[in-house]
Each structure stands twice: as C-alpha cells, then as structure tokens.
MARTI-57128 format. One line per field, with one value per atom (N, C-alpha, C, O, CB): residue in one letter; x negated, z negated, y; atom name. Coordinates in steps of 0.001 Angstrom, whole numbers, plus 500000, padded with zeros to 6 digits. Each point is the difference from the previous one (the first is absolute). Last residue first. Glycine has a CB too. Layout:
residuo: c(A, ...);
x: c(X, ...);
z: c(Z, ...);
y: c(Y, ...);
atomo: c(CA, ...);
# end
This chain:
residuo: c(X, X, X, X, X, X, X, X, X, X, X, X, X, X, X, X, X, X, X, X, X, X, X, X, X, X, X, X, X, X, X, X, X, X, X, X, X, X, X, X, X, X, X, X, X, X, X, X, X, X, X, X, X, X, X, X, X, X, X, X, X, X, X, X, X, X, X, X, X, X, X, X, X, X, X, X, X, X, X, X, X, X, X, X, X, X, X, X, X, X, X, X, X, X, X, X, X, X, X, X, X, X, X, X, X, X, X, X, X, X, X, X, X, X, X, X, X, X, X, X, X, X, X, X, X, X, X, X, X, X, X, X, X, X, X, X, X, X, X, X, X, X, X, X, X, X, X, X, X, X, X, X, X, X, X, X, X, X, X, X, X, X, X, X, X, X, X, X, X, X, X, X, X, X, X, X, X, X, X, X, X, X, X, X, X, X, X, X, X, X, X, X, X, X, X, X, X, X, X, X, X, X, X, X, X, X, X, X, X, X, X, X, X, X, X, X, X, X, X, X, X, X, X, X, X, X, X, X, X, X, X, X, X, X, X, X, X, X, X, X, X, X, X, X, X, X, X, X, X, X, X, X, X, X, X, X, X, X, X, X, X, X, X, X, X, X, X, X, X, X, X, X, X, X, X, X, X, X, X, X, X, X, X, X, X, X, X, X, X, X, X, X, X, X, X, X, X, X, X, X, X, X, X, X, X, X, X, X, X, X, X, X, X, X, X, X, X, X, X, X, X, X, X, X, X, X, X, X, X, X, X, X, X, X, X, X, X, X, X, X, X, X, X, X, X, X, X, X, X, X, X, X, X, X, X, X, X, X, X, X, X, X, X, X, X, X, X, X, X, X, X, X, X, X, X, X, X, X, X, X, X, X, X, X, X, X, X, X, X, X, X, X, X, X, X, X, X, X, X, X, X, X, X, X, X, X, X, X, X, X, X, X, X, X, X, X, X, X, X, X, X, X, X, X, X, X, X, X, X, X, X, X, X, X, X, X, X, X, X, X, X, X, X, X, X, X, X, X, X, X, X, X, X, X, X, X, X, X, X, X, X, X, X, X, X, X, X, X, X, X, X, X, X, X, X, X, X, X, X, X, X, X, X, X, X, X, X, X, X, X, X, X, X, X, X, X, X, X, X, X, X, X, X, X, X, X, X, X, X, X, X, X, X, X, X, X, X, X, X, X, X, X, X, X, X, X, X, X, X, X, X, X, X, X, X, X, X, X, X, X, X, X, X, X, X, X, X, X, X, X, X, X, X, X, X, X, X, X, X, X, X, X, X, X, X, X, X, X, X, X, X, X, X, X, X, X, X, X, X, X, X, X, X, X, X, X, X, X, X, X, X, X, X, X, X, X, X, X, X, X, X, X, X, X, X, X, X, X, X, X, X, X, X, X, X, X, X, X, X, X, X, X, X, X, X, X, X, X, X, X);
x: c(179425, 498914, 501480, 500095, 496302, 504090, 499968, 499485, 499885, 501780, 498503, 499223, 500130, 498999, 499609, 503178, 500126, 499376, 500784, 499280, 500050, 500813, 500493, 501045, 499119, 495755, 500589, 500722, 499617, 498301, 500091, 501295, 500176, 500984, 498971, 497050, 500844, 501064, 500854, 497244, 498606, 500430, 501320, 500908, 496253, 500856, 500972, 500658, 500994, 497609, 498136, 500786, 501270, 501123, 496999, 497435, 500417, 501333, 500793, 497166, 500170, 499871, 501062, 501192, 496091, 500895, 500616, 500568, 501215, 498007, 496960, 500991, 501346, 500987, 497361, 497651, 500658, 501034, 500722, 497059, 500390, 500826, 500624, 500924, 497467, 498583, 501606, 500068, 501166, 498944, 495725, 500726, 501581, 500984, 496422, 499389, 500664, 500554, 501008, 497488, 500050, 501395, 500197, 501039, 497488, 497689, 500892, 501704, 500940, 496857, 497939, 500305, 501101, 500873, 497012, 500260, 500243, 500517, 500659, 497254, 501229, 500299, 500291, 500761, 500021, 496783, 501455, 499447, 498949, 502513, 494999, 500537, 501294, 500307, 497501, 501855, 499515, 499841, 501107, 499690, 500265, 499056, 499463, 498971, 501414, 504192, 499203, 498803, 499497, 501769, 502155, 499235, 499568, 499712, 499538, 504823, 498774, 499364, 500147, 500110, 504878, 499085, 498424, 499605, 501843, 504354, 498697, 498657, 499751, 501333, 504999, 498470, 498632, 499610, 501650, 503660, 499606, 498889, 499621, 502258, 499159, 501081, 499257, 499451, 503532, 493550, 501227, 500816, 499689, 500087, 494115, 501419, 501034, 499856, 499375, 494807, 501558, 500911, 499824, 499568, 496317, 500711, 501150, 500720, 498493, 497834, 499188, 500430, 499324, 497988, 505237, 499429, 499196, 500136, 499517, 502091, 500746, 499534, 500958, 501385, 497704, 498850, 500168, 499059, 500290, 503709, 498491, 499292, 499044, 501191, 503941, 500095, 498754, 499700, 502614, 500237, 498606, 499217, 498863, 502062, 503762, 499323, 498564, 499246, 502385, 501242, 500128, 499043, 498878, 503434, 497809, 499339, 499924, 498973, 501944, 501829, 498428, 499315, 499141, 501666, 504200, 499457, 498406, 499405, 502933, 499517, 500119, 499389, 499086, 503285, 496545, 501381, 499273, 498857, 502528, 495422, 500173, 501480, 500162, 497339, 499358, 501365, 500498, 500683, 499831, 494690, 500745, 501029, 499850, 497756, 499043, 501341, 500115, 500044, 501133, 494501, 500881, 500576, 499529, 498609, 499672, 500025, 500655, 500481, 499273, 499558, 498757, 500182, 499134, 500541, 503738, 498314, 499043, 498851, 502035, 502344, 500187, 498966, 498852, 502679, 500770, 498519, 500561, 501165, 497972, 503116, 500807, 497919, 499183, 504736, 499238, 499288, 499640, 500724, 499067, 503155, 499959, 498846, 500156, 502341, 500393, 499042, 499989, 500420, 498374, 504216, 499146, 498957, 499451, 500864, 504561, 499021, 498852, 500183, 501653, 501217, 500233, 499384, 500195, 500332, 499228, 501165, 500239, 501028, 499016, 495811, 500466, 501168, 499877, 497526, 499489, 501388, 499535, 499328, 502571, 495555, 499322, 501127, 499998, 496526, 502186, 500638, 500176, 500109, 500739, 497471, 499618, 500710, 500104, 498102, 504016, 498773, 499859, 501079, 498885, 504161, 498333, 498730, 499047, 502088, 503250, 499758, 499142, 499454, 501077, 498546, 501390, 499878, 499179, 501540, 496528, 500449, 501439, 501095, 497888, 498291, 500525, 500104, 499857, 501276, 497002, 499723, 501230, 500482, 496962, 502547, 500460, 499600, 500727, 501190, 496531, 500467, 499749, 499062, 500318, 498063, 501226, 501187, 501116, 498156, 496557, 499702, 501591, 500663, 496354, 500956, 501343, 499945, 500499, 500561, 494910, 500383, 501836, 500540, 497199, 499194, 499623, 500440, 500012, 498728, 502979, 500375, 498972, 500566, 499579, 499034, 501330, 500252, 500333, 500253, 495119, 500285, 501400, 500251, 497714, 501249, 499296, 500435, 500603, 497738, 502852, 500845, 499275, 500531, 500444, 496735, 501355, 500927, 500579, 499690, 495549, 499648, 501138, 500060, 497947, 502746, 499263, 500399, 501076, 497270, 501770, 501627, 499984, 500697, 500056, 495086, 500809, 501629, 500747, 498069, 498735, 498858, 500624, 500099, 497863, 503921, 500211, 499087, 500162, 500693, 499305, 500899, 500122, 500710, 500905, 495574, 499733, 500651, 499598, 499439, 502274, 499140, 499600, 500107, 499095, 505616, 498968, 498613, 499990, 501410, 503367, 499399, 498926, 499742, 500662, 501727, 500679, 499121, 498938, 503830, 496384, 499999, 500140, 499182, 501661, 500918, 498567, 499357, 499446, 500400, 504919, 499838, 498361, 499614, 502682, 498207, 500101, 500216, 499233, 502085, 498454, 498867, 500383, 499160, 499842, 504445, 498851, 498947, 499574, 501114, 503717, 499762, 498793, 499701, 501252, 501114, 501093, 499673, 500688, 500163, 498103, 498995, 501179, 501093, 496676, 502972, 500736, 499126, 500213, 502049, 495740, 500932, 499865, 498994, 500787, 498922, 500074, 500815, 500729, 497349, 499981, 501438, 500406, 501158, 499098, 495751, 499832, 501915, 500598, 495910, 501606, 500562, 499965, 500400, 501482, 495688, 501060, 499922, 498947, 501041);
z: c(309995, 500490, 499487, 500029, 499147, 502226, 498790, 500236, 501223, 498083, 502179, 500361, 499379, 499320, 501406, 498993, 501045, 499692, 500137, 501241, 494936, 500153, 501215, 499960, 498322, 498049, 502125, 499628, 499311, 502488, 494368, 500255, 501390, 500657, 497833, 497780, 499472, 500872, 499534, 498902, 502479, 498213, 499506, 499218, 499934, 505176, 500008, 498391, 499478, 502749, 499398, 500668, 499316, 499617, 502624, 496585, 499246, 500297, 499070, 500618, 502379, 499220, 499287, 499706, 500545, 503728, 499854, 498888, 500196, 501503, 498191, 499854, 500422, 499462, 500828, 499682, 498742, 499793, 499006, 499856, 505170, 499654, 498478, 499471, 502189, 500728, 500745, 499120, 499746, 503405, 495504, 499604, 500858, 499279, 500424, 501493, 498372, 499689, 499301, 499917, 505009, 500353, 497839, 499364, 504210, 497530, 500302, 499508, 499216, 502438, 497940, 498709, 500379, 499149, 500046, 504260, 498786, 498620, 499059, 501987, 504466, 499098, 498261, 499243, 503155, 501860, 499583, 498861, 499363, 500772, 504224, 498745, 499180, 499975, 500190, 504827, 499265, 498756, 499637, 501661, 503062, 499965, 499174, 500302, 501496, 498555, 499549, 499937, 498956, 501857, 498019, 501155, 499751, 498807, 501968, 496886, 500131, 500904, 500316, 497729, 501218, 501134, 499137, 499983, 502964, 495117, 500171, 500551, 499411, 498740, 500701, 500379, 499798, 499665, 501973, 498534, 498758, 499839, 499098, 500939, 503802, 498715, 498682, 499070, 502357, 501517, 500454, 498792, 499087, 502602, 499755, 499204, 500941, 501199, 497007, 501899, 500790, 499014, 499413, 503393, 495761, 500254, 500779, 500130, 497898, 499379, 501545, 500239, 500241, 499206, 497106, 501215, 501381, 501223, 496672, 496914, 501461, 500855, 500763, 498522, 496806, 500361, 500863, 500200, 497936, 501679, 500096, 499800, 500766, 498641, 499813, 501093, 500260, 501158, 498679, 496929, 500003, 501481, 500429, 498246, 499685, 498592, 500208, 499333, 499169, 505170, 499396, 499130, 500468, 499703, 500345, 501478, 499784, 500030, 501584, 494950, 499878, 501579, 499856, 498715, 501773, 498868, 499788, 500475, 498281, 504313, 500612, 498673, 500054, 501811, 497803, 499809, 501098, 500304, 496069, 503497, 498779, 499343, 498848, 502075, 502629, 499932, 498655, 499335, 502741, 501644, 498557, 499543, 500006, 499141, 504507, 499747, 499100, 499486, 502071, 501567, 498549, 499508, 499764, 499135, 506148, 498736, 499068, 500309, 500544, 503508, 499951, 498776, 499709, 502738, 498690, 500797, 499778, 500118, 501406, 494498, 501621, 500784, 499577, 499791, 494881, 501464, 501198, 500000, 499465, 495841, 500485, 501207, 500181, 498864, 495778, 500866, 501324, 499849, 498243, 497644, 500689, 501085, 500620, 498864, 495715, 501135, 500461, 499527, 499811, 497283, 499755, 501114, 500149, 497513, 501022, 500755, 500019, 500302, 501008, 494638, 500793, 501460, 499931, 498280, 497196, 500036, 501414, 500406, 497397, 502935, 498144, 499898, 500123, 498897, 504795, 499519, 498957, 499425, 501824, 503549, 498281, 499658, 500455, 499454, 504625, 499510, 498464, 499281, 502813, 502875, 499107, 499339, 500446, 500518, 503602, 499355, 498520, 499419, 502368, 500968, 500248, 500124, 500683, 500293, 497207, 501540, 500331, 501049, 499224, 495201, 500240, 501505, 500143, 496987, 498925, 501687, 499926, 499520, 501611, 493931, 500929, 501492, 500191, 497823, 496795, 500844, 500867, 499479, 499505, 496486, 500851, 501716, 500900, 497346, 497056, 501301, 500553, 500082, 500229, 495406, 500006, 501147, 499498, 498007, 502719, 499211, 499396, 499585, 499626, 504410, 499458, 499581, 500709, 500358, 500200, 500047, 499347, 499194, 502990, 499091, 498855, 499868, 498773, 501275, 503693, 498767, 498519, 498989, 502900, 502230, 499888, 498783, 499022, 503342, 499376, 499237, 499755, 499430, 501602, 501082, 498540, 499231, 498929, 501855, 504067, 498589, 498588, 498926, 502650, 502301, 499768, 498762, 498990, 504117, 498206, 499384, 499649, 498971, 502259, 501692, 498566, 499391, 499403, 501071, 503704, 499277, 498720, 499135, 502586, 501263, 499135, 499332, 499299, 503106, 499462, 498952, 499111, 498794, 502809, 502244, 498874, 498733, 498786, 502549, 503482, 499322, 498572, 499145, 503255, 501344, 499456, 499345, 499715, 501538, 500110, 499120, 499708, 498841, 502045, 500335, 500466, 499110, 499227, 503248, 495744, 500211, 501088, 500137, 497252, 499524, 501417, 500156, 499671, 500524, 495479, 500811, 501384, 500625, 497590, 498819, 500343, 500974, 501065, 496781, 501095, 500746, 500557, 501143, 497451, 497774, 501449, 501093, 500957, 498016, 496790, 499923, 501584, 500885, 495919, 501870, 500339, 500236, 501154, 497627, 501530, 499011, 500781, 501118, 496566, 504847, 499041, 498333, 498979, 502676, 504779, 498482, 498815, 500526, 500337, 504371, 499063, 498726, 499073, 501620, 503743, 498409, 499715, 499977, 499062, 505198, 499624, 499077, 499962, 500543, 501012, 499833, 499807, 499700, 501574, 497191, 500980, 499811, 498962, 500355, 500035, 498924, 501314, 501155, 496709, 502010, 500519, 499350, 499432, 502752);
y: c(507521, 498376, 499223, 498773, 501404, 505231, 498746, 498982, 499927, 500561, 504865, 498321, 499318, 499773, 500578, 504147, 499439, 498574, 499060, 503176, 500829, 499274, 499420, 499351, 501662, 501707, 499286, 499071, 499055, 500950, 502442, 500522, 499426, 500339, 501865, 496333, 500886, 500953, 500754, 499036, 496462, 499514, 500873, 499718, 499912, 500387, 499003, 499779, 499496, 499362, 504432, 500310, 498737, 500329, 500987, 498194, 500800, 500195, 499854, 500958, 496423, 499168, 501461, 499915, 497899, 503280, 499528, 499371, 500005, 500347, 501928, 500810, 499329, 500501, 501350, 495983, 499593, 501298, 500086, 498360, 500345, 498756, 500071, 499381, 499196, 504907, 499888, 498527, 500303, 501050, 499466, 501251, 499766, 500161, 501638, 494690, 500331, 501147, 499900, 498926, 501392, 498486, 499732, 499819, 497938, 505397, 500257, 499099, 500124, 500855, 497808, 500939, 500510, 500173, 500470, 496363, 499248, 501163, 499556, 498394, 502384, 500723, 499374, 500603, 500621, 495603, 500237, 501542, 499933, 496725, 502459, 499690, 500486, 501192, 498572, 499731, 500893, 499579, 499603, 501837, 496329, 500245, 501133, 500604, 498234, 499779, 498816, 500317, 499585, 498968, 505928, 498888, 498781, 499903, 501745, 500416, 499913, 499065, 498819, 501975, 501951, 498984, 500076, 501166, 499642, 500280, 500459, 499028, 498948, 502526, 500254, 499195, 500527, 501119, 498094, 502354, 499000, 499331, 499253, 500444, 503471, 500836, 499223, 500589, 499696, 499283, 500201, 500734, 500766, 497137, 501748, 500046, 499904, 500236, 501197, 498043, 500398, 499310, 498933, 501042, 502623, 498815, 500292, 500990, 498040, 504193, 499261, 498149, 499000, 502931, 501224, 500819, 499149, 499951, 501934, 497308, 499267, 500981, 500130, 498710, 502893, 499075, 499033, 499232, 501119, 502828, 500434, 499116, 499883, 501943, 496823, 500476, 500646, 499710, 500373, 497834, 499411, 500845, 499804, 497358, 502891, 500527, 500162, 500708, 498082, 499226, 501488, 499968, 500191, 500302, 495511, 500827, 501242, 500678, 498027, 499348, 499235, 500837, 500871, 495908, 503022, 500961, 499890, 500967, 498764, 497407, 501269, 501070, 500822, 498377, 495475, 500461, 502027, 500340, 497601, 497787, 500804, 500877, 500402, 499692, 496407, 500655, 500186, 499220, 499816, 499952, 499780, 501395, 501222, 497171, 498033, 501042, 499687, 498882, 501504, 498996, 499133, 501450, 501112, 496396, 501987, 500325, 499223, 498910, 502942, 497168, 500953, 500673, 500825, 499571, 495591, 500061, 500776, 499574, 499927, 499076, 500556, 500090, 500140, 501100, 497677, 499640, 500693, 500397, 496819, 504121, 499557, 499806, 500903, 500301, 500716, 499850, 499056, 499017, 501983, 501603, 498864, 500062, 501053, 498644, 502232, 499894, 498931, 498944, 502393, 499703, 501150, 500434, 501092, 498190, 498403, 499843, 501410, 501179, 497054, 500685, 500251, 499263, 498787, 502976, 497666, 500305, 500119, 499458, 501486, 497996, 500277, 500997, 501219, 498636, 497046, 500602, 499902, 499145, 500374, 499717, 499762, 501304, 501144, 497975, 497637, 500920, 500235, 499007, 500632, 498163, 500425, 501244, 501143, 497697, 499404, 500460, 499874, 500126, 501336, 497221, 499281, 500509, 499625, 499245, 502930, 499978, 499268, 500342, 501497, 498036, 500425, 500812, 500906, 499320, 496138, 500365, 500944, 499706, 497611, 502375, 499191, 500539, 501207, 497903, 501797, 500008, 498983, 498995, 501831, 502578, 498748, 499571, 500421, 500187, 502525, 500128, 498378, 499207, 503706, 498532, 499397, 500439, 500130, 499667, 503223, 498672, 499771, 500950, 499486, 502809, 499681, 499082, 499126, 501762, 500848, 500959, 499435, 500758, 500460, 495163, 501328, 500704, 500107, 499886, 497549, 499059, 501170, 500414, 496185, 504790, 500249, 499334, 500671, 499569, 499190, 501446, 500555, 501062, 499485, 494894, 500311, 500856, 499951, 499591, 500000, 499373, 500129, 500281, 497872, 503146, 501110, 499073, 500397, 500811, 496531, 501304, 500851, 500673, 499238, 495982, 500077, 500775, 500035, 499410, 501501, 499643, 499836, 500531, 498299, 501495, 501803, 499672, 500682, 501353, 494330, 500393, 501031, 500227, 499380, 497867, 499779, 500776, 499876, 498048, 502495, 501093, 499032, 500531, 500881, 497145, 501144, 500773, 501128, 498639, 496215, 499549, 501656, 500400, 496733, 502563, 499400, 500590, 500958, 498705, 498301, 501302, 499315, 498804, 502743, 495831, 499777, 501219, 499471, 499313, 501159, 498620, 499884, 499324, 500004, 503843, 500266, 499102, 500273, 500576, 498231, 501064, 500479, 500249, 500278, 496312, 499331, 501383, 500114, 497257, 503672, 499791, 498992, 500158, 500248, 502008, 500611, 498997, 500002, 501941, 495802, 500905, 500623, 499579, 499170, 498633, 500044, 500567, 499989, 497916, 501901, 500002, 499825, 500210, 501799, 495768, 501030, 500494, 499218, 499582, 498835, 499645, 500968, 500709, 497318, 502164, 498471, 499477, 499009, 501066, 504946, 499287, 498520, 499713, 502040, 502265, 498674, 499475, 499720, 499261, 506018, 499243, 498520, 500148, 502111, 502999, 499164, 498624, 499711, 501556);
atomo: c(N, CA, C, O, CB, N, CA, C, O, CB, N, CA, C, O, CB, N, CA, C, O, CB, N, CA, C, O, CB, N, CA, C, O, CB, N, CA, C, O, CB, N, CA, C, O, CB, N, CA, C, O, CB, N, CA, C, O, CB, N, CA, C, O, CB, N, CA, C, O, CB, N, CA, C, O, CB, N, CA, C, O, CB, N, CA, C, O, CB, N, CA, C, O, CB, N, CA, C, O, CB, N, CA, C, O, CB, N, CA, C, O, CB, N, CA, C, O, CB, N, CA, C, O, CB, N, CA, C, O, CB, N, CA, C, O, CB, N, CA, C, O, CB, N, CA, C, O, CB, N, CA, C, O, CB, N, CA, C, O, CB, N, CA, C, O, CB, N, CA, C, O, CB, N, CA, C, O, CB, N, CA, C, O, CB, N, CA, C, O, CB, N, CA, C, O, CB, N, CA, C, O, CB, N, CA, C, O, CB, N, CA, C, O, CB, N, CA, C, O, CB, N, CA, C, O, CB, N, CA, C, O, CB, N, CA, C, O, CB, N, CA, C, O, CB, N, CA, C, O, CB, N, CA, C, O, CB, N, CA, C, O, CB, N, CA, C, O, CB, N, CA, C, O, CB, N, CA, C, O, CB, N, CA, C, O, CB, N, CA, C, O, CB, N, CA, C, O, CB, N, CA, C, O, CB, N, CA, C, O, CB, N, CA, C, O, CB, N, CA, C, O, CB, N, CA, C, O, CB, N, CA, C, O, CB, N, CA, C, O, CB, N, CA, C, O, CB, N, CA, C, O, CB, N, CA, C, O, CB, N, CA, C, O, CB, N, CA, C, O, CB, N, CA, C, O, CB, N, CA, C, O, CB, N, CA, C, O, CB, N, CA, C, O, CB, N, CA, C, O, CB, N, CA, C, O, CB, N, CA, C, O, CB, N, CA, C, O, CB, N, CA, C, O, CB, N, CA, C, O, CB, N, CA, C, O, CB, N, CA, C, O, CB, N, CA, C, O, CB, N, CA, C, O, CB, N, CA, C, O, CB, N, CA, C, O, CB, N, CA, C, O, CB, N, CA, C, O, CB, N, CA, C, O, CB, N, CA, C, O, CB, N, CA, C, O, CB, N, CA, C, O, CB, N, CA, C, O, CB, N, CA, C, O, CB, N, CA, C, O, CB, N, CA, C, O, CB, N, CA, C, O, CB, N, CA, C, O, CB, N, CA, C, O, CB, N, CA, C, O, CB, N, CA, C, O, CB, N, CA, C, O, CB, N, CA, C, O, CB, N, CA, C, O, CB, N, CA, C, O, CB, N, CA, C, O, CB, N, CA, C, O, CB, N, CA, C, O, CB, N, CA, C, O, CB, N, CA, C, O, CB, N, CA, C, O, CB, N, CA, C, O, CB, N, CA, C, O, CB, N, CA, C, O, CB, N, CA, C, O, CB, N, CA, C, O, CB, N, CA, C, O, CB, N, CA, C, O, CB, N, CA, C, O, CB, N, CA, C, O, CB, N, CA, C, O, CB, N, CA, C, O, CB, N, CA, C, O, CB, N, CA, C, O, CB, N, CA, C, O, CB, N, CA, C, O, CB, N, CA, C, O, CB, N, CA, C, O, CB, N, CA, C, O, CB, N, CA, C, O, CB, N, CA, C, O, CB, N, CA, C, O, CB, N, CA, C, O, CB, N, CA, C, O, CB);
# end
C-alpha cells in the first residue's frame, strides 16, 4: 500500500511512498523488469509502476500481503503452470511479501510480453 500524502509521480517515489517492508521487493521487481525489457518506458499508469514498449507491457503494484503484478490475461495464460503455487486472476498475479520474489519467472513473463508487443497485442497501448 502506497502512503496518500502525495501523489508518487514516477516509480522511484512510488517505491518511495511504499511501506518500508515492501520497498525491498519493489526494488528487486523493477530491476528484473527493467532487464528483461531493456529500452521500456518506465512511467505510472493507474498509479502503478509501469514499463511500455509500444505498448504497456506491465505493471506492478505494493499491497499489504503481496506485490501485484499485472502482466495482461495472455502472459497468465501462457504462464499458467508455473503460476501454480500462486494466486492468479484473468491479468494478475499475487506474490507473497513473506516469500522471496520469483525473479526468473517475472523475466520469463516480462520478456514474453516484450515479445507479445513487438509482434502482435494490440489491446494496451501506453
């Protein structure tokens, strides 16, 4: 969860506003995101963390007992077994705070996104 005082207006204040135990894995999720899609545009979009190339490719997001990350409906699909001992939605996806982040994972969905956007999702435009 996100401190309301002030509005964050990019990530690194988004990280910023976070509470203290969730900055570590926000860290960490932007890292392996910004690796996995090197030249992706970082910016807020809903007032989450958000990294476009051509498109919106992802987004992620603090919460009390996990850090969300929203990958589009297709990416869940595709990813859907190894998404087993996670809770999922149509576009989502919950890691626990008290688990270490899936880091090979959140690269394998960010750069099939990357892929998705280079060559055929035409829902998400940034």
């Amino acid at each position: 969860m996100i401190s309301t005082k002030v509005k964050p207006r990019t990530t690194a204040e988004y990280i910023s506003a976070a509470r203290v135990d969730a900055r570590k894995k926000l860290r960490e999720m932007r890292a392996v995101i910004r690796a996995a899609a090197p030249g992706a545009i970082e910016s807020l979009k809903w007032g989450m963390p958000s990294f476009s190339y051509r498109r919106i490719l992802v987004t992620f997001a603090a919460h009390k007992h996990h850090i969300g990350f929203y990958p589009t409906p297709s990416a869940v699909k595709a990813f859907r077994s190894d998404l087993a001992g996670f809770k999922t939605a149509s576009g989502s996806i919950q890691f626990p705070m008290e688990k270490p982040l899936p880091r090979t994972l959140i690269r394998k969905i960010t750069a099939f996104r990357v892929t998705e956007a280079v060559e055929k999702d035409g829902k998400w435009r940034s």
